[in-house]
N, C-alpha and C positions, 0 to 999 in steps of 0.2 A: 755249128749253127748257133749265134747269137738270139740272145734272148731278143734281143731288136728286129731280127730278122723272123722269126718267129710273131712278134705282133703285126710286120706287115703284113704275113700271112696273113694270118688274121683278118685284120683290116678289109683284106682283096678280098677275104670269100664273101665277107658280108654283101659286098657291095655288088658282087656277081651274083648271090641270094637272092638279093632285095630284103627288104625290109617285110617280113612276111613270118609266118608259123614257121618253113624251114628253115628262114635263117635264124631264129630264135632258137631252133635246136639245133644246127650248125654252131650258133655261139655258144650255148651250153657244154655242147660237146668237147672247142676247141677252149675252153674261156682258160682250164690249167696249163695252157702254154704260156698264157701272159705269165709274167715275171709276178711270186708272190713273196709271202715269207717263208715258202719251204726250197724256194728257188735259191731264195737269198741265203740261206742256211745250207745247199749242198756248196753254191759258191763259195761260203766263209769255208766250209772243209774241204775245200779242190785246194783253195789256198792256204790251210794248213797243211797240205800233203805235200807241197811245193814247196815251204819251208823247212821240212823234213828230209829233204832229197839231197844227198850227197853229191859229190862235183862228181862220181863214176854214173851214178845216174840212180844208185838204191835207194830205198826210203826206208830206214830204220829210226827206233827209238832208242835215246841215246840210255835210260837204263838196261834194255834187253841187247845189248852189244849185237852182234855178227844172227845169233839166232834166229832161223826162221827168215831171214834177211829176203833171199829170192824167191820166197812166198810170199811175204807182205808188198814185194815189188810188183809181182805180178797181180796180188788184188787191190791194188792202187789202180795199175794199168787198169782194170776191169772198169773199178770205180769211175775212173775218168771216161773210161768209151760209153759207158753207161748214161754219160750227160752229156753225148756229141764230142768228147775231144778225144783227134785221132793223131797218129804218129807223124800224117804228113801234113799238118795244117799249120800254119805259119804263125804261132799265135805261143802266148808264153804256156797253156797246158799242152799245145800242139808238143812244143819242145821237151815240157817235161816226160809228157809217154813215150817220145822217141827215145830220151835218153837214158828211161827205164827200160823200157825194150832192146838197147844195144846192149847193156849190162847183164841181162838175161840170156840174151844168145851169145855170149863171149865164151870161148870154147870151154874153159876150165869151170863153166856154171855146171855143166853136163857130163855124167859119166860115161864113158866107152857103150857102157850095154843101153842109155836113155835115160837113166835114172836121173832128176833131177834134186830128189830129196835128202841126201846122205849127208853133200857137202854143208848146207844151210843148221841141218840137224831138224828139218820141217817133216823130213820123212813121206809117208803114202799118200799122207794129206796135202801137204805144200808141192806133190809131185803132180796130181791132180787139178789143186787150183793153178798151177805155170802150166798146164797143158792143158785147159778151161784157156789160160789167156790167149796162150800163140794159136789155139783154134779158132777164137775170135779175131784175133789181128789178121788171120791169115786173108792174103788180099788187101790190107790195109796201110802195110808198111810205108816206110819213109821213100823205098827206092825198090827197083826191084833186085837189087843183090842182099838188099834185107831181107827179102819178100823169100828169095831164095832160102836163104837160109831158116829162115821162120820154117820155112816148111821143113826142111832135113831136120831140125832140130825137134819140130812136129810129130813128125812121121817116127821118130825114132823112142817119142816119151810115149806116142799110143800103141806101140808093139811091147815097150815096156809094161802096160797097163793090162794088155790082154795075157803078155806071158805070165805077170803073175795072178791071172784069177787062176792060169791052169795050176798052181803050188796045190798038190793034193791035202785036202783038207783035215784035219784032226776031226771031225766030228760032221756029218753028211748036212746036216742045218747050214751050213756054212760055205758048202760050195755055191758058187757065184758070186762070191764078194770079195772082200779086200779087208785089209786091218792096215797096221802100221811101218810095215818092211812089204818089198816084194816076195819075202819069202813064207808070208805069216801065213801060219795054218791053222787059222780060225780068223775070223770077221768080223763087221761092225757095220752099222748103218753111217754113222758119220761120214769113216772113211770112203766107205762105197758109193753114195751118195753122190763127192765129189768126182771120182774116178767114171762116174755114171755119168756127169752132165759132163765131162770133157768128151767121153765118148760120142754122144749124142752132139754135140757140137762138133767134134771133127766129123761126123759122118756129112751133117749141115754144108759144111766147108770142105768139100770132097774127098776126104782121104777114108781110107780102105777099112773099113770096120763092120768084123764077120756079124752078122745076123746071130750067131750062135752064142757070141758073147753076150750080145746086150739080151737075148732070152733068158739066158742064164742069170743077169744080175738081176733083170725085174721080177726072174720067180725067186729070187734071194730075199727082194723086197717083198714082193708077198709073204713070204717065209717068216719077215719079220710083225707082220701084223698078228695081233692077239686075238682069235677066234679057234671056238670049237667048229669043225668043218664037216663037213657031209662024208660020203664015201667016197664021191668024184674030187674032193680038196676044194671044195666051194668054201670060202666063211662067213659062217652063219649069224654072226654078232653083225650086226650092220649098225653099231654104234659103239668102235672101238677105231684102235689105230696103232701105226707100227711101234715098236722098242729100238732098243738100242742093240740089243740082240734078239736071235729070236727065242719066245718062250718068258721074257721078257715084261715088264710093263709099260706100257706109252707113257710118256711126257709132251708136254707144248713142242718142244724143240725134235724130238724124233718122229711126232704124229705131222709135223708140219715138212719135214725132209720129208718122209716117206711121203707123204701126199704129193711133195713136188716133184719126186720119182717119176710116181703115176701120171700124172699130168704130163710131163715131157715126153713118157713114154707113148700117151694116147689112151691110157685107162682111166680115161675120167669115170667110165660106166661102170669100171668093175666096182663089185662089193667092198675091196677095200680100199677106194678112193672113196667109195658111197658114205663108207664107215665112219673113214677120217675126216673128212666135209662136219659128218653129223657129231661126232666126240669132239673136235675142235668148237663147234659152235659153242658148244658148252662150259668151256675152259673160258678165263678171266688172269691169263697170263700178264704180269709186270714189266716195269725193266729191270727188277731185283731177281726176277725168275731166271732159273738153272738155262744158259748159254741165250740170252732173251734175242740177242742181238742177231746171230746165227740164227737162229730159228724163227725171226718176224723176217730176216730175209727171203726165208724158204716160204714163210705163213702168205706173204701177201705177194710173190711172184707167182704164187702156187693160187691164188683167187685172181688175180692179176687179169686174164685173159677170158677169165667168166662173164658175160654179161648180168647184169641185175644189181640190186640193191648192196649184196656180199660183196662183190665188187671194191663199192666206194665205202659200206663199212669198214671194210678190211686197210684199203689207205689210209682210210682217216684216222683208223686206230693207230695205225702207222707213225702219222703225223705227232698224233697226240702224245705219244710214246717216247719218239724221239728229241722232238723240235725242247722241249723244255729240258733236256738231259746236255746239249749242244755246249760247251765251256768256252771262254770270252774268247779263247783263241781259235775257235774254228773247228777243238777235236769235239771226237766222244770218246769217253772210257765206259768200259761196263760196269754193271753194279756187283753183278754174282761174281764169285773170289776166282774161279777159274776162267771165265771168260776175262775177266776185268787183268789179269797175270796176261792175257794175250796182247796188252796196251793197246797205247793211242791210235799209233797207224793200223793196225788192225778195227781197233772199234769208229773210227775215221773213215775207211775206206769200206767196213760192214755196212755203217749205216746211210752212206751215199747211194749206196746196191740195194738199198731197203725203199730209199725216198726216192729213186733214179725207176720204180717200177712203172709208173705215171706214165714213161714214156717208152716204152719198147725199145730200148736202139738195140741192147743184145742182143746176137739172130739166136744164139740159143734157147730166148725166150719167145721169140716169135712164132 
């Protein structure tokens, strides 16, 4: 969908309004579809992401060679479906997610048992965000013998993802979640996290995901919040938020995953979605701050669908956060030493998925 096509909308509703009180909140409403400067700034990054893109169809940076390679591809993919461009649309981003997407489902990206993470060296996490993508494209593809395959190659990452929450765990805190290997027997929020919202999106998009797993991870996610609890395991701190494990201290970056755990799961009411709401309020995270970019992902998709005034603060901090970090060529790099080592196509394609929240097109955010 064209930015153009987008202000005829526009245009039409007013005029079927009338000129009156609700069309003046009808245009309020609709006014960020017109074309602004944050429009113009995901455009200049869709188009650095395109000059990135190898003729097989990957997008890598040319310091980080091969690594991570079929994770950065597939949150590119994201990146792009996240502003309307899909694999079958005729148009030069059309072209690029297709030809990311073929490269992705080419047999040798995929291990025998589903594993996507071993060859790239991205691991639990990059196995996660490529089954986040093909749950999203699913129904989208270029053709339906893509479409086919999308889904066997679907179907086969999310039985991967369930087999290894069952890996018996090294320490009881940690069943229901996920770390770095399918075989790891201890956990992380990070990880899980991702492996969480692919689940939650292939259920979305029809494929077979038991009820018992996703029980499992969100009382993981509880597990990971910081509260003295009752006897019935209520937490009693209603102004704290998750760690990175549990036991753990919160950060921007884990209070704001764990938050958008909750949220996708439907526990906006629990006490520690309540918690995390009110400990974030609090916080005055940078773009210098520990993984900033990752984590205002999760901060403002996770306020995204709230109505009220947190809302449009939450974007606009968004805004303000990124839009002046944007470099002449269309990337972002991060600031902090470990995100910032994840480079360009990575902090490129974070922050489209940060400023792309405005608009819903993800169904897994919807």
């Amino acid at each position: 969908m064209t930015w153009e096509f987008r202000s005829v909308i526009f245009l039409l509703s007013l005029c079927c309004s009338g000129i009156s009180g609700r069309a003046e909140d009808e245009a309020t409403r609709l006014e960020r579809l017109l074309p602004d400067k944050t429009d113009a700034a995901i455009a200049h990054g869709v188009n650095y992401l395109i000059s990135r893109q190898s003729k097989e169809g990957l997008f890598q940076d040319p310091e980080r060679g091969p690594n991570n390679s079929a994770a950065l591809t597939a949150l590119s993919m994201l990146a792009f479906c996240s502003v309307g461009h899909m694999p079958a649309d005729a148009t030069r981003e059309g072209d690029s997610v297709r030809y990311a997407l073929t490269f992705i489902l080419r047999e040798e990206r995929q291990e025998a048992d589903g594993y996507f993470g071993r060859k790239d060296g991205s691991r639990m996490s990059g196995h996660g965000i490529i089954t986040l993508a093909l749950s999203e494209l699913t129904g989208m593809a270029a053709s339906r013998e893509q479409d086919r395959t999308l889904r066997e190659r679907c179907s086969k990452a999310i039985a991967l993802i369930i087999r290894s929450q069952a890996t018996p765990k090294s320490d009881p805190k940690f069943i229901g979640g996920w770390r770095n290997e399918p075989e790891s027997a201890d956990a992380d929020l990070s990880v899980t996290v991702w492996q969480l919202q692919a689940l939650l999106s292939a259920r979305k998009s029809g494929y077979a995901v038991p009820q018992a797993s996703l029980d499992l991870a969100f009382a993981y996610i509880k597990r990971s919040y910081k509260s003295e609890r009752n006897p019935a395991g209520v937490a009693l701190n209603l102004k704290s938020a998750c760690a990175y494990q549990p036991g753990g201290d919160p950060e921007f970056v884990t209070a704001a995953s764990g938050l958008l755990s909750l949220q996708l799961g439907g526990f906006m009411e629990s006490p520690e979605a309540i918690g995390s709401r009110e400990w974030l309020r609090t916080q005055k995270p940078t773009y210098e701050s520990n993984w900033f970019i990752y984590g205002n992902y999760c901060y403002v998709q996770a306020f995204a669908s709230r109505a009220g005034e947190i809302d449009r603060q939450a974007y606009l901090f968004t805004e303000s956060s990124l839009l002046p970090h944007q470099s002449p060529d269309g990337s972002w790099l991060a600031a902090n030493a470990q995100e910032r080592d994840a480079g360009r196509i990575y902090g490129t394609a974070m922050a489209i998925l940060n400023l792309s929240a405005k608009f819903h097109y993800l169904p897994v955010f919807r």
